[in-house]
C-alpha positions as CSV (number, residue, x, y, z in Angstrom):
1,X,-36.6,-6.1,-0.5
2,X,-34.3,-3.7,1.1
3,X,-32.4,-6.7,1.8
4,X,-32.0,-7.8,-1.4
5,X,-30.4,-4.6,-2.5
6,X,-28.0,-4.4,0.2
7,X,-26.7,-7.5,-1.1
8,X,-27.3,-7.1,-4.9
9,X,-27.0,-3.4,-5.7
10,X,-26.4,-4.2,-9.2
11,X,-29.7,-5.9,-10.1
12,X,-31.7,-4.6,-12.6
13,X,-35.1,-2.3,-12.6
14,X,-36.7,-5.3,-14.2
15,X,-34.5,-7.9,-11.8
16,X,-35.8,-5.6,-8.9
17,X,-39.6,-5.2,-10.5
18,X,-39.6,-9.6,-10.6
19,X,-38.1,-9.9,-6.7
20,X,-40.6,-7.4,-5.7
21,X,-43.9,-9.1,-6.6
22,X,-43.0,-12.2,-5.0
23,X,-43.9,-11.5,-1.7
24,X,-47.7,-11.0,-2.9
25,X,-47.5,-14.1,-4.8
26,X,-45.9,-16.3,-2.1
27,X,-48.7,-14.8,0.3
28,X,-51.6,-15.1,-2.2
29,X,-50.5,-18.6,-2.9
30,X,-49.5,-20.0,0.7
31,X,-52.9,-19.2,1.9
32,X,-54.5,-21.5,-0.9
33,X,-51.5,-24.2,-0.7
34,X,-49.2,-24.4,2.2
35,X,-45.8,-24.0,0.3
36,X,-43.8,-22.0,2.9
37,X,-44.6,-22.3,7.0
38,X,-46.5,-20.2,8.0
39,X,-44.8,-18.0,10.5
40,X,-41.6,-17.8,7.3
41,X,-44.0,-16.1,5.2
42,X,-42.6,-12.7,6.7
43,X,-38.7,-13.5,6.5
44,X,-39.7,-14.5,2.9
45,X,-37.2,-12.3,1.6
46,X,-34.4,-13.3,4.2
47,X,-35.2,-16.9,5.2
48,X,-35.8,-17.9,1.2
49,X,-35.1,-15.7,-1.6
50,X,-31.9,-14.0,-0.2
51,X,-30.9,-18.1,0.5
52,X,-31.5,-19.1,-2.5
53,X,-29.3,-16.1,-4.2
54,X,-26.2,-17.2,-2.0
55,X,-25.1,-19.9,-4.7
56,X,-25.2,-16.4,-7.0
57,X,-22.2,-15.7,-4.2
58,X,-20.1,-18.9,-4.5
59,X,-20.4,-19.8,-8.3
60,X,-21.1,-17.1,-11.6
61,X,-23.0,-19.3,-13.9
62,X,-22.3,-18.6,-17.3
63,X,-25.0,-17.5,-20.2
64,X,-26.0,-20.9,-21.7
65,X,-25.5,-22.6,-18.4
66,X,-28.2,-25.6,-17.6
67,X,-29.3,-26.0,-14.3
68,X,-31.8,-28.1,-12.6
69,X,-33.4,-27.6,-9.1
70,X,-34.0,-31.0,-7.4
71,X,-37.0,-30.8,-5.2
72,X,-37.9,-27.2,-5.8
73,X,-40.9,-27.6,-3.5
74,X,-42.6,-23.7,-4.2
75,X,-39.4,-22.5,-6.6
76,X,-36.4,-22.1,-4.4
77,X,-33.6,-21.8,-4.8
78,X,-34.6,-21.8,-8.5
79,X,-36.7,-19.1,-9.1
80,X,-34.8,-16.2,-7.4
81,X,-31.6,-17.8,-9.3
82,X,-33.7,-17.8,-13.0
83,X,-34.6,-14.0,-11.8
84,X,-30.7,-13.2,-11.1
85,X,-29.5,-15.2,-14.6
86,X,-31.8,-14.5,-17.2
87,X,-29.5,-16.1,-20.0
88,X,-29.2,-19.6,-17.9
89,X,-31.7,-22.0,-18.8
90,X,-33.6,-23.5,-15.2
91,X,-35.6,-26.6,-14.7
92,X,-37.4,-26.9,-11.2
93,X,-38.5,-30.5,-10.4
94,X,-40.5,-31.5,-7.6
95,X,-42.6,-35.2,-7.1
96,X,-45.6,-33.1,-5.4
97,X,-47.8,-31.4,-7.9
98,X,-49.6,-29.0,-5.9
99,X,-46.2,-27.0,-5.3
100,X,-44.7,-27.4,-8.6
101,X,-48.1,-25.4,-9.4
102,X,-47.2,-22.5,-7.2
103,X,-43.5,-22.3,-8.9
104,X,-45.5,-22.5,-12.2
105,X,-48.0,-19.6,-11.4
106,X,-45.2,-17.7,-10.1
107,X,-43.5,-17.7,-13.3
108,X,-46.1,-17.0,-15.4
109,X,-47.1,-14.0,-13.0
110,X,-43.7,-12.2,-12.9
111,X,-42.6,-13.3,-16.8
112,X,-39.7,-15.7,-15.8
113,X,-39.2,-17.0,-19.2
114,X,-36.0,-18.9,-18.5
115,X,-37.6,-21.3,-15.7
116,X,-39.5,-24.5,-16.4
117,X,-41.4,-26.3,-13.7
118,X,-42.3,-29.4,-14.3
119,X,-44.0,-32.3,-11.7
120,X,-41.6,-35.2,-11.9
121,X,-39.0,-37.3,-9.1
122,X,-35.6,-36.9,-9.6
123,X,-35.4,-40.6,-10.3
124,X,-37.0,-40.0,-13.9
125,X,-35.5,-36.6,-14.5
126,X,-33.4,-37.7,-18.0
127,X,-32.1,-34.7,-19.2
128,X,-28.4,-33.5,-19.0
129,X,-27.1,-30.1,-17.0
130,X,-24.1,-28.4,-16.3
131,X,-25.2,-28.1,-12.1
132,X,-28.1,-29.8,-9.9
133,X,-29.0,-27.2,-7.1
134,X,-31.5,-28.3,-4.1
135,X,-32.1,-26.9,-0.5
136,X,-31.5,-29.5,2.1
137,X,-34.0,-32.3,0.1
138,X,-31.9,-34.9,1.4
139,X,-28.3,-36.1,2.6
140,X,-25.8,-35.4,0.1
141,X,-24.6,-39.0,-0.7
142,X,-28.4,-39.8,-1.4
143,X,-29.0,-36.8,-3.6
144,X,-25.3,-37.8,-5.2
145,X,-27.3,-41.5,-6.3
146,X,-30.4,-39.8,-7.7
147,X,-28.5,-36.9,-10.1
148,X,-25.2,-38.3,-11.0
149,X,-26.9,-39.4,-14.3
150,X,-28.3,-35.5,-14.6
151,X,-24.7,-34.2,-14.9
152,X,-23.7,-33.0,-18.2
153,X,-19.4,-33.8,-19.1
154,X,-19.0,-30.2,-21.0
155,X,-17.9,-27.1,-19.0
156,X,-18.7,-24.3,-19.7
157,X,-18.2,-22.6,-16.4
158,X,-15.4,-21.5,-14.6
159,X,-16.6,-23.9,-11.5
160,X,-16.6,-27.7,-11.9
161,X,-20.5,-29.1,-13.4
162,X,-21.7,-30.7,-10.2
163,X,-24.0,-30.2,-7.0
164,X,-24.5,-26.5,-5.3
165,X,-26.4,-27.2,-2.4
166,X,-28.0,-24.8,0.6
167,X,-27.4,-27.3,4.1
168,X,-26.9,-25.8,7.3
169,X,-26.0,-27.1,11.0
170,X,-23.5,-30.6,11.3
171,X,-22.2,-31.8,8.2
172,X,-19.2,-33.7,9.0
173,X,-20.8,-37.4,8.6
174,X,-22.5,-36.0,5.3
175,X,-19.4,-34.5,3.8
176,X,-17.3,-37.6,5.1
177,X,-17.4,-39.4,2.3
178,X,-16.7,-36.2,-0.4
179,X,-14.2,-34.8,1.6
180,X,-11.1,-34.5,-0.4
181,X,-13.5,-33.0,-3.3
182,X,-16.3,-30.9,-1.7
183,X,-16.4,-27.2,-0.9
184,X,-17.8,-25.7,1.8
185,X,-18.9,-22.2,1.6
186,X,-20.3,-20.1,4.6
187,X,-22.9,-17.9,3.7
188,X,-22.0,-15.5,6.5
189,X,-18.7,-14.4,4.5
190,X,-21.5,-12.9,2.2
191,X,-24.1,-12.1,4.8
192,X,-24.5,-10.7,8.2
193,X,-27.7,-11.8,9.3
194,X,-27.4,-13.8,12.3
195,X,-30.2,-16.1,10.4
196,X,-27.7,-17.5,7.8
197,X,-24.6,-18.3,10.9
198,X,-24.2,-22.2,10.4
199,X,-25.6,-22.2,6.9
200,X,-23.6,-23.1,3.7
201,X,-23.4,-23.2,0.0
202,X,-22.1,-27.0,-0.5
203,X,-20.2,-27.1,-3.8
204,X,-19.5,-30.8,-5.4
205,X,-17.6,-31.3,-8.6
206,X,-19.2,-35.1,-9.9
C-alpha cells in the first residue's frame, strides 16, 4: 500500500480502507481460482493495482462519466479505477465466468457500489460509454473492431470518448495504423519503478 500513497496522497480514508483489503481478497480468491500468476500475487499492488491507476494519470474522468472494461479478467484496471472515481459509473466485461466472479466478490466485499461485473464478450456488449479501457486483451486495431459500436458521441470530458489502454514493449506496427490520432503516454513520467519502464497508457479518440 505504501506505494499507493506515494503516488495518490490525496485518496481518501475510505479510498485507502477499499485499496487495503484487496490484497486479502486477491490472495483468498487466487488460491480457489487462478486470476493473477502466482509469483504476481506479491507485486499485487505494483504489478496490478498501481497499473491500473496510471489511466487516473493521463485522463480525469468526469462525475457521470461511463466506462467499460473490456476483458477485465479478475477487475483490473476497473476495479482500482471504480475505487479512485466513485461518481463514474464502471462496467467490467469478461467472456470467462469464473473471473468475472472474483471481480464480483471483490465488489461486494469492499462496497464498490459504482462497478458492475457482468459475464459477457465484447462482441455482445450493447450499451454506450464515454471510454472502453482494457490491459493488453488484444492488438489495438482488433479491440478498435469489437468496441467502436460501445462508444458513446457526447463528451463530457475534457479528453476525447475513446480507448485508454495499458500495452507495454514494441508498439510501432500496432499504433501504425492510428498514428496521426493516438497518444502515447509513458507511465514512467508518473512512476519510478523500474517495473512500469516500456509500459504505457495508450489514449485513442474514436
Amino acid at each position: 500500500m505504501e506505494i499507493i500513497r506515494k503516488y495518490f496522497p490525496e485518496l481518501t480514508d475510505a479510498q485507502l480502507h477499499q485499496l487495503e483489503q484487496l490484497d486479502g481478497l486477491y490472495r483468498d480468491w487466487n488460491a480457489k481460482i487462478n486470476v493473477i500468476s502466482r509469483k504476481d500475487i506479491d507485486a499485487l499492488y505494483e504489478h496490478h493495482v498501481l497499473h491500473s491507476m496510471a489511466i487516473a494519470k493521463a485522463v480525469n474522468f468526469r462525475p457521470g462519466t461511463e466506462i467499460l472494461d473490456f476483458g477485465t479478467g479478475g477487475g483490473f484496471p476497473g476495479i482500482p479505477l471504480a475505487i479512485l472515481f466513485p461518481e463514474c459509473r464502471f462496467k467490467l466485461i469478461d467472456g470467462t465466468g469464473k473471473k468475472i466472479r472474483v471481480a464480483q466478490e471483490v465488489c461486494n466485499a469492499i462496497g464498490l457500489k459504482n462497478c458492475q461485473p457482468a459475464h459477457l464478450r465484447g462482441e455482445d456488449e450493447k450499451g454506450k460509454y464515454d471510454f472502453v479501457v482494457s490491459r493488453a486483451v488484444m492488438p489495438l486495431p482488433d479491440l478498435v473492431k469489437i468496441v467502436r459500436k460501445n462508444i458513446s458521441k457526447t463528451q463530457r470530458n475534457a479528453t476525447p470518448n475513446g480507448i485508454i489502454c495499458l500495452k507495454g514493449g514494441e508498439l510501432q506496427t500496432e499504433l501504425q495504423p492510428f498514428r496521426n490520432m493516438v497518444e502515447v503516454n509513458p507511465i514512467s513520467t508518473w512512476f519510478e519503478e523500474e517495473w512500469f519502464k516500456e509500459k504505457n497508457v495508450i489514449c485513442l479518440p474514436i
